[in-house]
N, C-alpha and C positions, 0 to 999 in steps of 0.2 A: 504494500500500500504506500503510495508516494502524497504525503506530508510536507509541510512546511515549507523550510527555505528552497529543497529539488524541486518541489512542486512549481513554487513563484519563479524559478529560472524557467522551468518547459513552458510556464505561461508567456513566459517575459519571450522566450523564444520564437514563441508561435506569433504573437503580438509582433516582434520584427519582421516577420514574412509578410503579414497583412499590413503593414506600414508599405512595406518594398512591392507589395500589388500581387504580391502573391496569396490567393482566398481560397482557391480550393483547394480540399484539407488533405482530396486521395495524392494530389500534386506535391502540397507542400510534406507531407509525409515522405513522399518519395526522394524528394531531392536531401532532406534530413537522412533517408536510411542511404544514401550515397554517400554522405558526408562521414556518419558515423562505419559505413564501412571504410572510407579512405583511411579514417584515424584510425580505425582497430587495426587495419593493414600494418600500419608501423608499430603498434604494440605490440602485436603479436610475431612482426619480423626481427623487432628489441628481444623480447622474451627466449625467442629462440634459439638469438643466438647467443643470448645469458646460457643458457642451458645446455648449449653446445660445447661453449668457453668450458664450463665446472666438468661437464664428462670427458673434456680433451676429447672432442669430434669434431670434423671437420664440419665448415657450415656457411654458403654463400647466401647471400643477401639478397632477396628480389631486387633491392635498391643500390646493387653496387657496381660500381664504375660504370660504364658510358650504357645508357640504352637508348636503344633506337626506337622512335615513335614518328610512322611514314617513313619519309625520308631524311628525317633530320636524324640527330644523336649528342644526346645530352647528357648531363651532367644526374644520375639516378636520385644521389642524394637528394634535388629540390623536390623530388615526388612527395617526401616524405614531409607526414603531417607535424612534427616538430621542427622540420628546419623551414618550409612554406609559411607555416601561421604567422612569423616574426615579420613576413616583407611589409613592408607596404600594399595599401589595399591595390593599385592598378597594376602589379607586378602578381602578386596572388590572384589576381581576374585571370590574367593571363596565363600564367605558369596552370591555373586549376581546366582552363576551358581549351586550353589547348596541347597540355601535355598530359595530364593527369588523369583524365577523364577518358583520352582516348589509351594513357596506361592500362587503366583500370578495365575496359572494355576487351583487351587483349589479353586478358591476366588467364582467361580460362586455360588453355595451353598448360599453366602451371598445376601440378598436383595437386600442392599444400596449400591450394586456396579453392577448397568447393563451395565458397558460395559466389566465385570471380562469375559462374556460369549466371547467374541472374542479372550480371552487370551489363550482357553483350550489346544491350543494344539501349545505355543510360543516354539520356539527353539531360544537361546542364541545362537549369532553367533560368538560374536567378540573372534577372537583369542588369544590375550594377555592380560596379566593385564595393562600395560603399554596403550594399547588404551583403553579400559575402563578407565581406571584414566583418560586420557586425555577427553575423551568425556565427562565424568561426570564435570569433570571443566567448559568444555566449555557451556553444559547447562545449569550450575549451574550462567554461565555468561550473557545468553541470557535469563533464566529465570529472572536476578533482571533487565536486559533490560526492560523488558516486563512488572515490577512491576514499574518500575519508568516513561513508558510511561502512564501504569493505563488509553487507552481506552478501552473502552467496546470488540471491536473489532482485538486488536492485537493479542491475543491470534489464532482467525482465519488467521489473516492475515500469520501470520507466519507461519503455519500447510500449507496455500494454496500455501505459495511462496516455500514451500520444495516439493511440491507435482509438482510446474512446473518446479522441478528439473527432473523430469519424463520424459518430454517432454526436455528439454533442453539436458539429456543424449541421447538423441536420439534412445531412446529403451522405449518398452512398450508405444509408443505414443499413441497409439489407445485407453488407457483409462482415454485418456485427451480432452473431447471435451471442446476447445477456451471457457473458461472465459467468453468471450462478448458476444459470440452468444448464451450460456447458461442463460445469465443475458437479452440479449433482448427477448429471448421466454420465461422467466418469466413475466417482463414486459408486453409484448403484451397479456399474460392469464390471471396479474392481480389477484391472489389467494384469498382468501376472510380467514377472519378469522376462518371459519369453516369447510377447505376444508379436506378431506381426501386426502393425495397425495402418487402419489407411481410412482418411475422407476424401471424396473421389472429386467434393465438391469443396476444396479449403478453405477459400478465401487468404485472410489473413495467418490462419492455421491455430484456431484460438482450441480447436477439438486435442488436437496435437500437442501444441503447447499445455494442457490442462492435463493430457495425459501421462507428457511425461512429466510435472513437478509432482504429480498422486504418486509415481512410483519412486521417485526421487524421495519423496517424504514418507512413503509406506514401505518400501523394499531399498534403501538405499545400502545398508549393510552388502545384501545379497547381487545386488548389482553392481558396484561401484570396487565392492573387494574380489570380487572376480573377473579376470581379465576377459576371456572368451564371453561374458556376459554383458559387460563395460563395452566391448566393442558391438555385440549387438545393437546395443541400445543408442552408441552412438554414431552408426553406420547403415543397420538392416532393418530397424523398428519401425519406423516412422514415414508413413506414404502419404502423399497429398497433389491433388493433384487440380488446376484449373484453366479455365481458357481467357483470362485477364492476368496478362504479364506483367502488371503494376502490381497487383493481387500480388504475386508470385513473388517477386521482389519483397517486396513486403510482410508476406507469410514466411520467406526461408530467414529473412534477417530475425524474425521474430522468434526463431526458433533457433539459430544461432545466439541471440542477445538472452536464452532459457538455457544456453548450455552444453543441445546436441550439436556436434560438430556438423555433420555429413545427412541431414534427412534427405529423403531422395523426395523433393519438390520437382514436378516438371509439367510444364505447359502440356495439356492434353484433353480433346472435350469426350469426356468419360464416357458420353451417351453412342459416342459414332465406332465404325468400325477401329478406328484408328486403337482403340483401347482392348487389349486380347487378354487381358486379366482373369484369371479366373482358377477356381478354386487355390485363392494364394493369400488369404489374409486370415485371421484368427480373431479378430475384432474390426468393427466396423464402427464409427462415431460422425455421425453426420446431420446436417441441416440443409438438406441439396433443396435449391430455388425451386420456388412453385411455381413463377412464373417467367415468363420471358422469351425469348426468341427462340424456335429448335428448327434447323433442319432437317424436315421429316427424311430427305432420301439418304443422309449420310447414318441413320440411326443404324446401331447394331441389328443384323437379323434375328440373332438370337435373344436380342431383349423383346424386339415384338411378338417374337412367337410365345411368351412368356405373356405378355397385354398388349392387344394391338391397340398402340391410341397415341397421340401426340402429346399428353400431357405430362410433361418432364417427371411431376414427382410421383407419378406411376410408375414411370421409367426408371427411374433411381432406385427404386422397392426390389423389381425386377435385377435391376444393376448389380444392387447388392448381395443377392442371392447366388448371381452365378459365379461374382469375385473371392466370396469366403470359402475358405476351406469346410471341410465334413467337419460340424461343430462350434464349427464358428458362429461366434454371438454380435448383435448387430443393435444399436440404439439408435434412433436416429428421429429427426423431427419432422413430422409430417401436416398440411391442413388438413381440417376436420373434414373436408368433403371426403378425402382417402378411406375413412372409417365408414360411412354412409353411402357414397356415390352408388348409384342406378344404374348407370352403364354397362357394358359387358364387360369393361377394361376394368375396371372399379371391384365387380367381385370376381371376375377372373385370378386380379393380385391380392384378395383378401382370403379367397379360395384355397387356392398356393398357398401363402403362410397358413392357415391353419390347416388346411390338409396335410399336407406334404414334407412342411417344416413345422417347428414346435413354438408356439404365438406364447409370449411369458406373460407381456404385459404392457397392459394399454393404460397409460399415464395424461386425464385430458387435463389442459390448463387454459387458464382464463385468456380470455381475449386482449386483456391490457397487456399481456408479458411482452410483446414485440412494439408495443408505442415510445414514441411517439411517429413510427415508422411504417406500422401495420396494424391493422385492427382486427387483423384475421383471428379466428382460432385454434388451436393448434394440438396438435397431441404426441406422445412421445411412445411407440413403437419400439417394442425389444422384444428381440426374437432368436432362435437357436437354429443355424442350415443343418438340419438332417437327412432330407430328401425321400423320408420314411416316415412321415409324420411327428408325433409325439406330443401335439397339442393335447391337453386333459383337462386344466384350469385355468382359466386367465385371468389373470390380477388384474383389477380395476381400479384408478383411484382420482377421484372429484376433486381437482388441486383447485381450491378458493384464494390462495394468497401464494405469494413470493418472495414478501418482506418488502417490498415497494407498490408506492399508490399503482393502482389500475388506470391511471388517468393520465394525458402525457404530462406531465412532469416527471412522475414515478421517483417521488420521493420514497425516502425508507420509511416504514410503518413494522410494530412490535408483530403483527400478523405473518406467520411464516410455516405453512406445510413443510417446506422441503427437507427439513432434519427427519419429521414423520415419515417422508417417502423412503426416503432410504434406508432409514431404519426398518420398517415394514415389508420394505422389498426382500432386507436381508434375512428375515422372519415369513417367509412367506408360508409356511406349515402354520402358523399360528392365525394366520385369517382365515383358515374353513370356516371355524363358527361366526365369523363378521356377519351379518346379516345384509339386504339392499337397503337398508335404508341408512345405513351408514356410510361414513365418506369414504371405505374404501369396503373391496368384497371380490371374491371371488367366481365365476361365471362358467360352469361345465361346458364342457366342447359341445353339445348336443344342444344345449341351448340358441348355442351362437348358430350352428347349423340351420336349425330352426326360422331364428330369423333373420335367412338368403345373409351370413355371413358379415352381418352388421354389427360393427365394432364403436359404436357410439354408446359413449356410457349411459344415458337417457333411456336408450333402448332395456335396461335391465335395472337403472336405479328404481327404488319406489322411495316414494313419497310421501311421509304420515300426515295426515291430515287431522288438525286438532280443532273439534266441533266448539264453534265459539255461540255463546250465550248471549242472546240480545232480550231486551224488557222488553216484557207486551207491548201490543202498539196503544192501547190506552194510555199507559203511564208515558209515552213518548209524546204522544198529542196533549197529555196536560203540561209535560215540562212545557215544550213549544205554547203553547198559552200562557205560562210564567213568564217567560222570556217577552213577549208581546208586552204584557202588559206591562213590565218592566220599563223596557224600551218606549212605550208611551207616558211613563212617568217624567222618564228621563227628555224628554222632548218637550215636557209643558215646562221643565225645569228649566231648561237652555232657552227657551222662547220668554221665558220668564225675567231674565238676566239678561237679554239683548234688548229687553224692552218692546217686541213686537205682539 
C-alpha cells in the first residue's frame, strides 16, 4: 500500500505529464514504464557486475565501450541512466530520443534482458526537454523513496498504484479488474507451487501478478529455497497473453516490478487460430472482455465447435477448457447473461461445464463491483477440466457487498462478504445443510439439469416472506379523520395570526 510522502511524488509525477500535455493515463503510463525500464537497465547492469567483481567472473557491460546505434557509434556509457540524468535538459532530449530509445528497442538480441522484447517497437513521446528533465528528477526522487523504504514489495506497490491511475482517469477502465476480487479468486484456487498459470486475456497482468505474491506469501519457504522450483516460478509459471501491445508492455513490467524475472507475456489474440494451446495449463485466472470487436473468420475451429456464436465471453469458457490440462481448475469472471442466456450457444457452454466437466461454483456479485466503469452484472465461474463429468453440487453464493459503496464513487464501507466467501469455499462439506434461503447453498446437479442448465442464483434462491400486520381499515379511517380535523384547527390558527 503506497502512503504518504511515495505516494505525493507519483502524484507530483503524474501532475508533471498533465502540465507537459501529456493526459492520457494508458500513454503516460507507458512512457513512465520506458523510463523506469531504462533506469532498472543500469541497476541491474551495476549489480551484476558487483556480483561478478566478488565471484572473480568474468562480466561485460551492455554499456561498455563504443556501441553502435544505425550508423553512428558512441560512446555506451551516456546510455546509462546515472551518467545521462546529470546533463543538461537539451542534451538529455537528445542523447534519450535519439540514442537511447532506439538502444533500448535493439536490446532484444541480448539474453539477460527478457523484458528488452516488449520495448521493440517504444515510441518517445514526451514533447520537450524541459518535461523530460522534470520527470527524470522526479523519478530519480521516488526511486531513492523506494531504496530507503527497502521492502520486498514497494517496488510493486508503486507500479500497481500508477496502474489504478487507469481507472481513477476514468478511461480505459475495462482493463482494470478490482484488486480484491482479483486477490479473492486467487485465494479461493489456492495455486500450489507447481502450477502452470495463464490468463489468455491479461491486460495489465493484475490475475498474474496477485498470483504470484499469494505464493510468495503462502509457499515462499518451499519455493524460493528450492532451486528447480525458484526457477519454475520465475521462468515456466506465469502465461498471459493479449492483443494490445501497450497492455503488454505494461503487464510484463508489472510483473517484473513483482519480482518474476522471465513471465512469458506475448502479443496473441487467444480466440483465433493463431493460439494452439491446449491441454497445457493447471490453473486458469481470468476476466476475458465481454464485449468488443471479434473476427468471426479468424476464430479457432475448435472453439466453435464447442458454441457456435460470436460472442467472445462464450468463446473464452470454450477457450479455457480446451487450454487446461486433465484437472485443471479454472476461475474466471463472467456477465450474468452466461448463467441465463437462451440461445443454443448459451446452454451448449453451460451444458459442457456441467456435463462433461465438474461446475464447483457459481459466485454472483453485485452490479456496482465494476463502477464507475460498468454497471453490468457479473458472476464468478470455477470449474474442474475432467472431460468425464463430475459435477454433483454446486456452490452458490449471493455476494451483497465488497467492502466498497455500490455506487460510483465506491468508497470503503465496514460491509464485506469476501472473507465469508473464501472461507466457505474452503469449507465446502459444511454447506449441505445451508438451506435456499440463505446467502449461500448448495444446488444438486439434477436440479440445474432440470432447469435447461440455468446457473443464475434466483433460479434456486427462495425467499421468506414475513406476513406483515396492518389495523382494520376502520381504525385507519378514524386516524385519517384525526389528522383532518387536526389540520383544520391548525388552519383557523394561522388564518388567525395573519389577521385574515
Amino acid at each position: 500500500m503506497i502512503t504518504g510522502e511515495l505516494k505525493n511524488k507519483i502524484d507530483g509525477l503524474w501532475d508533471i505529464f498533465a502540465a507537459g500535455g501529456l493526459v492520457n493515463p494508458l500513454e503516460v503510463i507507458e512512457q513512465i514504464t520506458y523510463l523506469m525500464f531504462i533506469h532498472d537497465l543500469d541497476d541491474s547492469d551495476n549489480m551484476r557486475a558487483r556480483e561478478s567483481a566478488m565471484l572473480g567472473l568474468p562480466f561485460q557491460s551492455i554499456f561498455f565501450g563504443e556501441v553502435k546505434i544505425g550508423e553512428r557509434t558512441i560512446d555506451g556509457s551516456q546510455l546509462k541512466w546515472s551518467v545521462f540524468h546529470d546533463f543538461p535538459a537539451d542534451r538529455m532530449y537528445i542523447i534519450m530520443q535519439e540514442w537511447v530509445f532506439p538502444f533500448i528497442k535493439n536490446l532484444h538480441n541480448d539474453k539477460n534482458s527478457a523484458y528488452s522484447k516488449y520495448m521493440d517497437d517504444a515510441i518517445f513521446k514526451l514533447p520537450t526537454p524541459l518535461l523530460l528533465s522534470k520527470v527524470v528528477d522526479s523519478l530519480d526522487e521516488i526511486y531513492k523513496l523506494m531504496n530507503e523504504i527497502q521492502t520486498a514489495d514497494v517496488r510493486g506497490d508503486v507500479y500497481e498504484y500508477l496502474l489504478s491511475k487507469i481507472a481513477q482517469s476514468g478511461r480505459n477502465g475495462q482493463f482494470r479488474t478490482p484488486r480484491h476480487i482479483i486477490r479473492m479468486m486467487v485465494e479461493m484456487m489456492d495455486p500450489s507451487s507447481d502450477e502452470i498459470i495463464c490468463d489468455p486475456a491479461c491486460g495489465t497482468s493484475g490475475f498474474l501478478v496477485a498470483a504470484g505474491e499469494y505464493l510468495k506469501e503462502k509457499r515462499k519457504e518451499e519455493i524460493f529455497y528450492d532451486k528447480q522450483k525458484k526457477d519454475h516460478y520465475m521462468n515456466h509459471m506465469f502465461h498471459g497473453y493479449d492483443m494490445d501491445r501497450t497492455m503488454l508492455r505494461i503487464g510484463a513490467m508489472n510483473m517484473m516490478t513483482h519480482g518474476i524475472e522471465n513471465p512469458y507475456i506475448e502479443y496473441r489474440d487467444s480466440l483465433s487460430d493463431q493460439n494452439a494451446d491446449k491441454d497445457q495449463y493447471s490453473l486458469v485466472l481470468a476476466n476475458p472482455p465481454f464485449k468488443g470487436s471479434l473476427d468471426a473468420e479468424s476464430v479457432s475451429g475448435d472453439l466453435l465447435k464447442v458454441c457456435k456464436t460470436k460472442k467472445t465471453e462464450l468463446l473464452f469458457l470454450a477457450l479455457f477448457l480446451r487450454i487446461m490440462k486433465i484437472g485443471g481448475r479454472c476461475a474466471c469472471i463472467v456477465p450474468d447473461g452466461v448463467l441465463f442466456g437462451s440461445s443454443r450457444a448459451h446452454k451448449s457452454i453451460r451444458k459442457e461445464i456441467v456435463e462433461n466437466q465438474r461446475l464447483e461454483a457459481v459466485i454472483s456479485m453485485p452490479s456496482g463491483v465494476f463502477k464507475p466503469y460498468a454497471g453490468v452484472s457479473t458472476a464468478i465461474l470455477i470449474f474442474t477440466k475432467t472431460e468425464h463429468g463430475g459435477t454433483d453440487q454446486v456452490w452458490f453464493y449471493d455476494m451483497e457487498a465488497d467492502g466498497f459503496s455500490l455506487d460510483d464513487k465506491r468508497t470503503p464501507v465496514t460491509e464485506n462478504d469476501i472473507p465469508d466467501i473464501v472461507e466457505r469455499f474452503k469449507n465446502l462439506d459444511k454447506e449441505a445443510e445451508r438451506k435456499r434461503t440463505d446467502q449461500s447453498f448448495m444446488v444438486p446437479k439434477k436440479d440445474i439439469v432440470e432447469n435447461d442448465y440455468d446457473l443464475s442464483i434466483n433460479k434456486y434462491k427462495e425467499i421468506e416472506y414475513t406476513p406483515v400486520e396492518y389495523p382494520p381499515t376502520s381504525e385507519i379511517m378514524a386516524n385519517i379523520r384525526e389528522l383532518e380535523l387536526e389540520i383544520g384547527k391548525e388552519m383557523d390558527e394561522l388564518e388567525r395570526l395573519l389577521g385574515l
